[in-house]
C-alpha positions in Angstrom: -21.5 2.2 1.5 -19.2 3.1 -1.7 -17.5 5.6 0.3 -16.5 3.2 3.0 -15.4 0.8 0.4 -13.2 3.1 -2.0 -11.6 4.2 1.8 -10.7 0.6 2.4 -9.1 0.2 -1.2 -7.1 2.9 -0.6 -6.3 1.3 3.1 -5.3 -1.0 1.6 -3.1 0.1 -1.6 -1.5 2.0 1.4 -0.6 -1.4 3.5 1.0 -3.2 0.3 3.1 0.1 -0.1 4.1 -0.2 3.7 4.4 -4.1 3.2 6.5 -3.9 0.5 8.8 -1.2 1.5 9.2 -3.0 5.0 10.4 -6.8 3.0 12.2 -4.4 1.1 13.8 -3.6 4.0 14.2 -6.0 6.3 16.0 -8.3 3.4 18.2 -5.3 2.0 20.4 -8.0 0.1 17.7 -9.2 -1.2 16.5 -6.2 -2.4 19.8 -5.5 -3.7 20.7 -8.9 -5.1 17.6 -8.3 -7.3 18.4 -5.1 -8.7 21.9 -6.2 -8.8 20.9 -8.7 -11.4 18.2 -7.3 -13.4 20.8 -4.3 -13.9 23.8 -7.0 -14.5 21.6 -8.4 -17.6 23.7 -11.7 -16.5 20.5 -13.8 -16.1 20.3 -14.4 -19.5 23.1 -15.6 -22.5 25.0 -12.1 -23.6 22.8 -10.1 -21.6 26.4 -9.0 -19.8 28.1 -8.0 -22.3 25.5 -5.4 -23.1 26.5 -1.7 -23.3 23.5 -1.1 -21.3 24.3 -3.7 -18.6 26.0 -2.3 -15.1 26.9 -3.7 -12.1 27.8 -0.3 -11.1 26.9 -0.1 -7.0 25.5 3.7 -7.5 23.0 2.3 -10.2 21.7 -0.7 -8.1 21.4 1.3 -4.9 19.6 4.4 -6.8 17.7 1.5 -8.2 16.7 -0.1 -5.0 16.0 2.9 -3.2 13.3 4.2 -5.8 11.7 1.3 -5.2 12.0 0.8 -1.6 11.1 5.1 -1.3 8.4 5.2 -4.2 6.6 2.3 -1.9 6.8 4.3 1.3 5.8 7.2 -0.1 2.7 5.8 -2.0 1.9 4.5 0.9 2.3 7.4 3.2 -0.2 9.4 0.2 -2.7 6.6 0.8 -2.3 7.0 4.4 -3.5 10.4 4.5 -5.9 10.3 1.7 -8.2 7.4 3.6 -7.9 9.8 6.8 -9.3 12.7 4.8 -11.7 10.6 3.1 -12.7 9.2 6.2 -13.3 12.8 7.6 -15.6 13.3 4.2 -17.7 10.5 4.2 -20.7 11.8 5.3 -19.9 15.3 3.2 -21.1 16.1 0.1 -19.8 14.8 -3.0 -18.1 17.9 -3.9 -16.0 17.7 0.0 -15.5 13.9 -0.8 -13.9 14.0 -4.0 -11.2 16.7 -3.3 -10.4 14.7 -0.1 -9.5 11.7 -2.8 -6.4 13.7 -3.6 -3.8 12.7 -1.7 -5.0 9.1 -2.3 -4.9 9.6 -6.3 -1.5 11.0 -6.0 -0.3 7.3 -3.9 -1.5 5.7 -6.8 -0.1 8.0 -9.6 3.3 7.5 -7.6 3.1 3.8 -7.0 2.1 3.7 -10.8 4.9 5.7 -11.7 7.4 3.0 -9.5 5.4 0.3 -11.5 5.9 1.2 -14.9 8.3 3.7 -15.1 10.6 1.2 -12.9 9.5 -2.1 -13.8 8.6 -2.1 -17.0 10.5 1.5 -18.5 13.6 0.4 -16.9 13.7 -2.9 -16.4 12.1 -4.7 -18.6 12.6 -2.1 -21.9 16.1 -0.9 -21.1 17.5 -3.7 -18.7 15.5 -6.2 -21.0 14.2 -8.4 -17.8 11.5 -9.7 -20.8 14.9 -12.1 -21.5 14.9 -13.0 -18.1 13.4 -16.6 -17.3 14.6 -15.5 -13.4 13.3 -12.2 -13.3 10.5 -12.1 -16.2 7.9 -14.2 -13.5 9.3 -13.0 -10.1 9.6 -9.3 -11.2 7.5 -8.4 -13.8 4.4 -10.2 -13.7 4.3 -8.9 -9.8 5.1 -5.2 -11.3 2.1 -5.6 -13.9 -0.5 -7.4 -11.7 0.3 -4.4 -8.9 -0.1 -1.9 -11.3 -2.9 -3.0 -12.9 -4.6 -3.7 -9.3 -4.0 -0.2 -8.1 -5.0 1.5 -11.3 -8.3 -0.4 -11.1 -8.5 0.8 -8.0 -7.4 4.2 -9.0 -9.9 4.6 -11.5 -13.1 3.2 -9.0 -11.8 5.7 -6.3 -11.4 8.4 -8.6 -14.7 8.0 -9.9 -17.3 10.3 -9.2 -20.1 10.0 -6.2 -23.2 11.1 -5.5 
């Protein structure tokens, strides 16, 4: 029964990489807008006049596209780590924990995206924190996914008998 539930988990880490990527997407301004402006630093007093504020269109489209790609390709990971799984679930525990890989590298990525992205870059560098537009919207979503999928991470990536 464990095995069938660390699969879904990952089934479903894998649908809010495919979910996200695909509003992502579909509202591409959006997207961009939101970059756009965490990047900016305008959404808070003196933010732009920060040396470290751009509104350079290379910087928010690199920016969006990590995102938009880090999300696809966690996902994808996922994907092919619950088919594997799937195929080891009634293996033996040795079979079923290497067939976790792929899944535990969709995590590490989407982690990666996360913090590295979120938090590394925008909150520490881009100094969202400032933010009262983007500290809710953006980087309470950022920490509650991470911390969701690393949760999840670690109950997967535990050991079965």
């Amino acid at each position: 029964m464990l095995r069938i539930i660390k699969i879904l988990l990952v089934v479903c880490v894998a649908l809010w990489g495919f979910l996200g990527a695909s509003e992502n997407i579909m509202d591409w301004e959006g997207t961009m807008d939101a970059v756009g402006a965490a990047a900016s630093m305008a959404t808070f007093d003196g933010g732009s006049e920060s040396w470290k504020a751009s509104s350079n269109p290379a910087v928010i489209w690199m920016g969006a596209l990590m995102i938009m790609l880090s999300k696809l390709a966690a996902a994808g990971l996922c994907s092919r780590g619950a088919v594997q799984m799937w195929g080891a679930r009634h293996g033996d525990a040795a079979s079923f924990q290497q067939a976790k890989n792929y899944a535990l590298a969709g995590f590490g990525l989407a982690m990666i995206m996360l913090f590295g992205g979120f938090i590394v870059i925008g909150e520490t560098w881009f100094e969202m924190w400032r933010s009262d537009a983007l500290r809710d919207l953006s980087l309470q979503s950022a920490f509650r996914y991470g911390g969701m999928i690393t949760l999840i991470a670690l109950f997967v990536g535990s050991r079965d008998d």
